[in-house]
MDTraj code that builds the backbone (N, CA, C; nanometers):
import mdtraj as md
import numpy as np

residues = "UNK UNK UNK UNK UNK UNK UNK UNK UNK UNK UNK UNK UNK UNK UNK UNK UNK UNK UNK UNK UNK UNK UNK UNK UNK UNK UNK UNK UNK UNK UNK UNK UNK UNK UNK UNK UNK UNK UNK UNK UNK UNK UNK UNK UNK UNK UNK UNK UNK UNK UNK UNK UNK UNK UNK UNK UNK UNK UNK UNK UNK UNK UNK UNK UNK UNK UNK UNK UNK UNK UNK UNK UNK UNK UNK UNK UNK UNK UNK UNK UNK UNK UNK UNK UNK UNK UNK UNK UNK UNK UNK UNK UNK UNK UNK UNK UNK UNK UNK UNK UNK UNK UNK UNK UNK UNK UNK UNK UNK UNK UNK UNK".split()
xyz = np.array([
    [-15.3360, 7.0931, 11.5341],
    [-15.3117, 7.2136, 11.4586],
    [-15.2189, 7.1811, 11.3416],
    [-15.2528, 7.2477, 11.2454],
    [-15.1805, 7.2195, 11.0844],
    [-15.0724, 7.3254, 11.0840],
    [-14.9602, 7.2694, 11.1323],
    [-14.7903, 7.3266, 11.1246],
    [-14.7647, 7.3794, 11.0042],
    [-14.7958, 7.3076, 10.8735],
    [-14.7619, 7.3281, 10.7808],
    [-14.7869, 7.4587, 10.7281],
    [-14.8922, 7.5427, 10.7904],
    [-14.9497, 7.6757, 10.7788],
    [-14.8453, 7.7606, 10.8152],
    [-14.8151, 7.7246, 10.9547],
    [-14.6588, 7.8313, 10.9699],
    [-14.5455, 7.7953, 10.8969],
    [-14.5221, 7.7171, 10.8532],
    [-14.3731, 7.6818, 10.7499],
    [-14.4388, 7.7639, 10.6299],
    [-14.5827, 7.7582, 10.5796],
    [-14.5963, 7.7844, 10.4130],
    [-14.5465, 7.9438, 10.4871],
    [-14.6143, 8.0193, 10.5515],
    [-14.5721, 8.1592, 10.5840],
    [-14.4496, 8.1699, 10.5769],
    [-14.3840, 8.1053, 10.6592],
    [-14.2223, 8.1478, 10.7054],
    [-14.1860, 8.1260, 10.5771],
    [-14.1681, 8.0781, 10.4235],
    [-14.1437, 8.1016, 10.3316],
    [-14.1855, 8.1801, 10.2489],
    [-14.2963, 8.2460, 10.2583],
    [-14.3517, 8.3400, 10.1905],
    [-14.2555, 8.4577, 10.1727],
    [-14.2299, 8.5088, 10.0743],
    [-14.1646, 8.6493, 10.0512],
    [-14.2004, 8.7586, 10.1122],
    [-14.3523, 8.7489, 10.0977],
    [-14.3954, 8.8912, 10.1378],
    [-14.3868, 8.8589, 10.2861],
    [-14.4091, 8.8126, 10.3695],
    [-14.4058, 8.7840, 10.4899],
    [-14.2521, 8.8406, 10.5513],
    [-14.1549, 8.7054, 10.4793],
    [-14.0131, 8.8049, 10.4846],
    [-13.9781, 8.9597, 10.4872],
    [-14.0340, 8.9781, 10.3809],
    [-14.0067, 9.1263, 10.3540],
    [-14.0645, 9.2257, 10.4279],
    [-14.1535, 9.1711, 10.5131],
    [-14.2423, 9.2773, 10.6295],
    [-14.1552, 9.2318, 10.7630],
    [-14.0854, 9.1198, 10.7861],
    [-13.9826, 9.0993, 10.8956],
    [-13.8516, 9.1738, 10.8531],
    [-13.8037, 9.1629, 10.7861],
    [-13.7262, 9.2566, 10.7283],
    [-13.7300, 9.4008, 10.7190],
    [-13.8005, 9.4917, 10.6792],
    [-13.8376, 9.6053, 10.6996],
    [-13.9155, 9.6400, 10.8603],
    [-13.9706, 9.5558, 10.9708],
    [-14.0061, 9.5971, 11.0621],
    [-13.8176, 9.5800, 11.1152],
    [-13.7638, 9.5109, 11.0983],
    [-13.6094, 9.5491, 11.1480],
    [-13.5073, 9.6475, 11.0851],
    [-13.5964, 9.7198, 11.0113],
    [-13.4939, 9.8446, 10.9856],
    [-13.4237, 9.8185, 10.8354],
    [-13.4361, 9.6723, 10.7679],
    [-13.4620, 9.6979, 10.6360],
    [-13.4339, 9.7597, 10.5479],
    [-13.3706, 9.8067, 10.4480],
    [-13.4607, 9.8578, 10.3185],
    [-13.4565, 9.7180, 10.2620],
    [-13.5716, 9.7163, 10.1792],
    [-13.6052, 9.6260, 10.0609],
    [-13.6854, 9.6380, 9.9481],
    [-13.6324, 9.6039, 9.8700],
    [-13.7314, 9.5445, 9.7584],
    [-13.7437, 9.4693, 9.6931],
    [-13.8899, 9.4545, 9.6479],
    [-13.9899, 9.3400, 9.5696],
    [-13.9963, 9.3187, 9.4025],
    [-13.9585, 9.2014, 9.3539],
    [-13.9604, 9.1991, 9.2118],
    [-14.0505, 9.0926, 9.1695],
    [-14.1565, 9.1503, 9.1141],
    [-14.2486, 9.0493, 9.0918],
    [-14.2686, 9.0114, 8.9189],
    [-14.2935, 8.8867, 8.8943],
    [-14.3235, 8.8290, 8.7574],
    [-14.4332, 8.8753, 8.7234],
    [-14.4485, 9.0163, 8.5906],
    [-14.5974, 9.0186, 8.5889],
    [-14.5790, 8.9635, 8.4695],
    [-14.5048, 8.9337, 8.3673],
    [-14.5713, 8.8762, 8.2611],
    [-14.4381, 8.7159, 8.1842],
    [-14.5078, 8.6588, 8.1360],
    [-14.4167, 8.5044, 8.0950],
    [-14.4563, 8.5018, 7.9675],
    [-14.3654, 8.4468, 7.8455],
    [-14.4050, 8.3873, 7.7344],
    [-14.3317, 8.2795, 7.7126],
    [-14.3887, 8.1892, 7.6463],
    [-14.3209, 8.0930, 7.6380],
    [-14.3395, 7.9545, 7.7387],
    [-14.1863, 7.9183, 7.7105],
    [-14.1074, 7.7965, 7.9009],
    [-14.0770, 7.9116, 7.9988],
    [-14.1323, 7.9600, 8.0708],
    [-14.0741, 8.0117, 8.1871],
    [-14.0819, 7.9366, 8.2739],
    [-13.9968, 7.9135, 8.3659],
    [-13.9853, 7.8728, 8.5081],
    [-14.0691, 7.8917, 8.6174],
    [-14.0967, 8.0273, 8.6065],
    [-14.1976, 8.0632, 8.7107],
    [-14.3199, 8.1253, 8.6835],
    [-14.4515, 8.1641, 8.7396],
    [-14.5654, 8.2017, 8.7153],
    [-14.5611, 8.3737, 8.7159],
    [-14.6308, 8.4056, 8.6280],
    [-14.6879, 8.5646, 8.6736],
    [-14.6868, 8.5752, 8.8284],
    [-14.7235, 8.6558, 8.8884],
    [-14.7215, 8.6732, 9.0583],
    [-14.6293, 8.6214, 9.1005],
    [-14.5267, 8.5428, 9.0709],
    [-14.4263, 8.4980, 9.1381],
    [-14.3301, 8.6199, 9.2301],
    [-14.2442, 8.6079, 9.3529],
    [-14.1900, 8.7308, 9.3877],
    [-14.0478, 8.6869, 9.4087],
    [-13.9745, 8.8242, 9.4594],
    [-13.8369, 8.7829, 9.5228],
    [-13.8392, 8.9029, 9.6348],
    [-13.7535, 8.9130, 9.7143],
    [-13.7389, 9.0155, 9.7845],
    [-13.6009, 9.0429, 9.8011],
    [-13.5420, 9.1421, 9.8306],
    [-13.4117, 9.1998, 9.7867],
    [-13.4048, 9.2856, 9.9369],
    [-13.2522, 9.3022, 10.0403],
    [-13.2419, 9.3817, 10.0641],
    [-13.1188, 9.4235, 10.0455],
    [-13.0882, 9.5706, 10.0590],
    [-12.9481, 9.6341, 10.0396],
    [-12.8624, 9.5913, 10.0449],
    [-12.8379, 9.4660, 10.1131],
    [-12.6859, 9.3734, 10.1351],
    [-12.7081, 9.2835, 10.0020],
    [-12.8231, 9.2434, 9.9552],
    [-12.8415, 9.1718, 9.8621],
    [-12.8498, 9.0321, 9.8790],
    [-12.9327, 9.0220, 10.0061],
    [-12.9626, 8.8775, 10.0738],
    [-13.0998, 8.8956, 9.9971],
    [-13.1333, 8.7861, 9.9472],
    [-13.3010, 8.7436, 9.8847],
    [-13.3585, 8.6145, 9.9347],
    [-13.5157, 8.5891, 9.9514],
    [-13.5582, 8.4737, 9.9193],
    [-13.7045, 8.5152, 9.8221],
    [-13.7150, 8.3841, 9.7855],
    [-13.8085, 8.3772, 9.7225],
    [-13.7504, 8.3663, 9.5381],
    [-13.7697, 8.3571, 9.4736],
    [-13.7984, 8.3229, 9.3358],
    [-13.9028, 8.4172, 9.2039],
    [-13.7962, 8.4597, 9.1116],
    [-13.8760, 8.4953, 8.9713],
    [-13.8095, 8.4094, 8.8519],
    [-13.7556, 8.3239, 8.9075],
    [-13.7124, 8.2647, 8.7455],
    [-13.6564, 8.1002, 8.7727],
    [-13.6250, 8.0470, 8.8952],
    [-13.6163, 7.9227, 8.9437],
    [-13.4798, 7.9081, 8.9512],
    [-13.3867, 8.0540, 8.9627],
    [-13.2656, 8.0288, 8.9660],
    [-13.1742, 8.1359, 8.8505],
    [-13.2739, 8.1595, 8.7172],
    [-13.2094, 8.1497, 8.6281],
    [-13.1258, 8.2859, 8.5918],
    [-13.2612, 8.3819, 8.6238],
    [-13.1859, 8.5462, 8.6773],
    [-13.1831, 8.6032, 8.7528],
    [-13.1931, 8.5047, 8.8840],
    [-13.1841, 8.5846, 9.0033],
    [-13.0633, 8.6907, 9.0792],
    [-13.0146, 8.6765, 9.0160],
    [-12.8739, 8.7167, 9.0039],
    [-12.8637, 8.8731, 8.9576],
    [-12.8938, 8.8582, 8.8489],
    [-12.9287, 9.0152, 8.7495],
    [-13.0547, 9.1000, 8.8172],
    [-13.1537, 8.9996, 8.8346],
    [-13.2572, 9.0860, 8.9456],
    [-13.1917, 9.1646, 9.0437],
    [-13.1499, 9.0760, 9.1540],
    [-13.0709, 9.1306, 9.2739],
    [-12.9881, 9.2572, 9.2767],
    [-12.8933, 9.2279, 9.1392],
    [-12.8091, 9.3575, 9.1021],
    [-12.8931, 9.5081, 9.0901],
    [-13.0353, 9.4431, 9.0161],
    [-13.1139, 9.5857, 8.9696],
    [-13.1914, 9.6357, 9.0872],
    [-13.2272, 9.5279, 9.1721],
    [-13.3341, 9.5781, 9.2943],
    [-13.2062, 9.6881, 9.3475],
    [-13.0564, 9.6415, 9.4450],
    [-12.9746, 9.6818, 9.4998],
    [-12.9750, 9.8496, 9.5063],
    [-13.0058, 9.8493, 9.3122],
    [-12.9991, 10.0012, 9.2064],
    [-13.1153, 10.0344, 9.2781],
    [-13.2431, 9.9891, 9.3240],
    [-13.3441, 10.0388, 9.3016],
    [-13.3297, 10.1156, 9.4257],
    [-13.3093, 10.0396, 9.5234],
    [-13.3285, 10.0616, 9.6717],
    [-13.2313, 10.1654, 9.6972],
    [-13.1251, 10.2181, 9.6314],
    [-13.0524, 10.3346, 9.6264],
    [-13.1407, 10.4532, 9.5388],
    [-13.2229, 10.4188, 9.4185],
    [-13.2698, 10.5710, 9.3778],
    [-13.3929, 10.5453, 9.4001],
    [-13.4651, 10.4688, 9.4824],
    [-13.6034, 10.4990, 9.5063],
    [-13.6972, 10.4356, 9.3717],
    [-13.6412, 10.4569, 9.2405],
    [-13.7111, 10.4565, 9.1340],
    [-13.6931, 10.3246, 9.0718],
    [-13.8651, 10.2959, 9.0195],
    [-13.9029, 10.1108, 8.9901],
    [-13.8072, 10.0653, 8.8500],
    [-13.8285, 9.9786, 8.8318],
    [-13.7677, 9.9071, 8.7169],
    [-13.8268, 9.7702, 8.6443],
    [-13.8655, 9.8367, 8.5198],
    [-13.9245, 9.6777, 8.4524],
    [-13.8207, 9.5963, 8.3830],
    [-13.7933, 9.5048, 8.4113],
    [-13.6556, 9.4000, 8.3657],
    [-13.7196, 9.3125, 8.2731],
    [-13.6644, 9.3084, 8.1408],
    [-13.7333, 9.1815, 8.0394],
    [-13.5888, 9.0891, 8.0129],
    [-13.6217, 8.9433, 8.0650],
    [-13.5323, 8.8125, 8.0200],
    [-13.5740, 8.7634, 7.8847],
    [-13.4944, 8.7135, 7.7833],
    [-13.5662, 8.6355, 7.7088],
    [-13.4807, 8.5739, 7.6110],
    [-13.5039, 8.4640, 7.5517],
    [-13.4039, 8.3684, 7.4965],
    [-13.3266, 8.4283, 7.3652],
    [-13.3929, 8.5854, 7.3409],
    [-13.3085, 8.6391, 7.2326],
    [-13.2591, 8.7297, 7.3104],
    [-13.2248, 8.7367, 7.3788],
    [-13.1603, 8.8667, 7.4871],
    [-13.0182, 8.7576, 7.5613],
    [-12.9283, 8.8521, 7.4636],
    [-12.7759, 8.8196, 7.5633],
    [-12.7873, 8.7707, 7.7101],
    [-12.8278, 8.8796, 7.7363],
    [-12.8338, 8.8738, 7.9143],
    [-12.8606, 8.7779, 7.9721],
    [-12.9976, 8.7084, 7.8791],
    [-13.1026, 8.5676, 7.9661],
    [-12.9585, 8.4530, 7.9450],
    [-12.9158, 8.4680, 7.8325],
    [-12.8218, 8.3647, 7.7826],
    [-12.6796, 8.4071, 7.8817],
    [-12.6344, 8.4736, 7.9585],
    [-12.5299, 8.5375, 8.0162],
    [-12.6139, 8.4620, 8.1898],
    [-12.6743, 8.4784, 8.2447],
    [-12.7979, 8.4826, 8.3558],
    [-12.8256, 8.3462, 8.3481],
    [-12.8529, 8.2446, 8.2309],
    [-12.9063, 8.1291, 8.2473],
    [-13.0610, 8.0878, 8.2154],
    [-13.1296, 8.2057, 8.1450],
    [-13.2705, 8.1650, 8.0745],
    [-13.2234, 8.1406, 7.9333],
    [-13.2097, 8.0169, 7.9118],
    [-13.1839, 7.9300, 7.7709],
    [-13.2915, 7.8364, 7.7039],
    [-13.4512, 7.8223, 7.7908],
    [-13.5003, 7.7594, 7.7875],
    [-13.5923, 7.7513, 7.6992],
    [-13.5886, 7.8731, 7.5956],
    [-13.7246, 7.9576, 7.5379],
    [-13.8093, 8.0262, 7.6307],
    [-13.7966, 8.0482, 7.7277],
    [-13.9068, 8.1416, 7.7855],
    [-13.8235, 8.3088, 7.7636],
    [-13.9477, 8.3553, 7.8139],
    [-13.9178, 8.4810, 7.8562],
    [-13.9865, 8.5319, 7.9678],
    [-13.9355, 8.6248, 8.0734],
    [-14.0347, 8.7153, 8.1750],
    [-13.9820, 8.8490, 8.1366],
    [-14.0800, 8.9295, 8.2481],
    [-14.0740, 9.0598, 8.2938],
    [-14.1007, 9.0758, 8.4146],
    [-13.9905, 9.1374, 8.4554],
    [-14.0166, 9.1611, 8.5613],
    [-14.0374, 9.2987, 8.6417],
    [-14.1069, 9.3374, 8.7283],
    [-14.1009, 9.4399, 8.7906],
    [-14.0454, 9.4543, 8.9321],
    [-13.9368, 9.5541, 8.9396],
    [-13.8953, 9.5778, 9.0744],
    [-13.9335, 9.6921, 9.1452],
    [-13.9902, 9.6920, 9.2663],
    [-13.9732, 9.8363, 9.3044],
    [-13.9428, 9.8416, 9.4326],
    [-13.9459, 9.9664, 9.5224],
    [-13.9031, 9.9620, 9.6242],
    [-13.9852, 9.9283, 9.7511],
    [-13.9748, 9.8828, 9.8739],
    [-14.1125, 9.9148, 9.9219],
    [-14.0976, 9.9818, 10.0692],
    [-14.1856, 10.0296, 10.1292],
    [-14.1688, 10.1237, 10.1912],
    [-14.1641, 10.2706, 10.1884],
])
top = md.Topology()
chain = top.add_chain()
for i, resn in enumerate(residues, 1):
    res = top.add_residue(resn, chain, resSeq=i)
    for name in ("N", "CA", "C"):
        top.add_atom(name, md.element.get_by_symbol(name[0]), res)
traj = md.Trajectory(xyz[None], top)
């Protein structure tokens, strides 16, 4: 039997985030829908967020995961989504650590 099938799961986000919410949970999901440029990570890329502000998974390879986390935290308190744009003319990416020329967007919302 190919092990490696249960390790790729047990890292999966979304997987997390359904162990997480079957334990009572809140969380939410911030996914990469759009990149220009050097980005780090792909469109579909995810993260998962819960209220304490424990995450795994990846939208930027490090670079704003940070600023994500802060906004999911927001989210999962008003229920309501949030599109987040990084980008190498934006303070923030440069404050956060996207210096690379890329840019994303990201979307957070809640789930559940």
């Amino acid at each position: 039997m190919d092990e490696s099938i249960y390790l790729d799961e047990a890292r999966d986000p979304l997987i997390i985030a359904e162990g997480w919410m079957k334990n009572g949970k809140n969380v939410a999901i911030a996914t990469v829908v759009e990149t220009w440029g050097s980005a780090p990570r792909p469109a579909g890329s995810h993260l998962v967020i819960d209220a304490e502000g424990n995450f795994h998974g990846s939208v930027s390879g490090g670079c704003v995961e940070g600023a994500v986390v802060t906004e999911a935290i927001d989210v999962i308190g008003s229920g309501k989504p949030r599109m987040l744009e990084f980008g190498v003319a934006d303070e923030t990416a440069w404050q956060v650590g996207l210096s690379c020329g890329g840019r994303i967007k990201v979307y957070v919302e809640r789930l559940g």
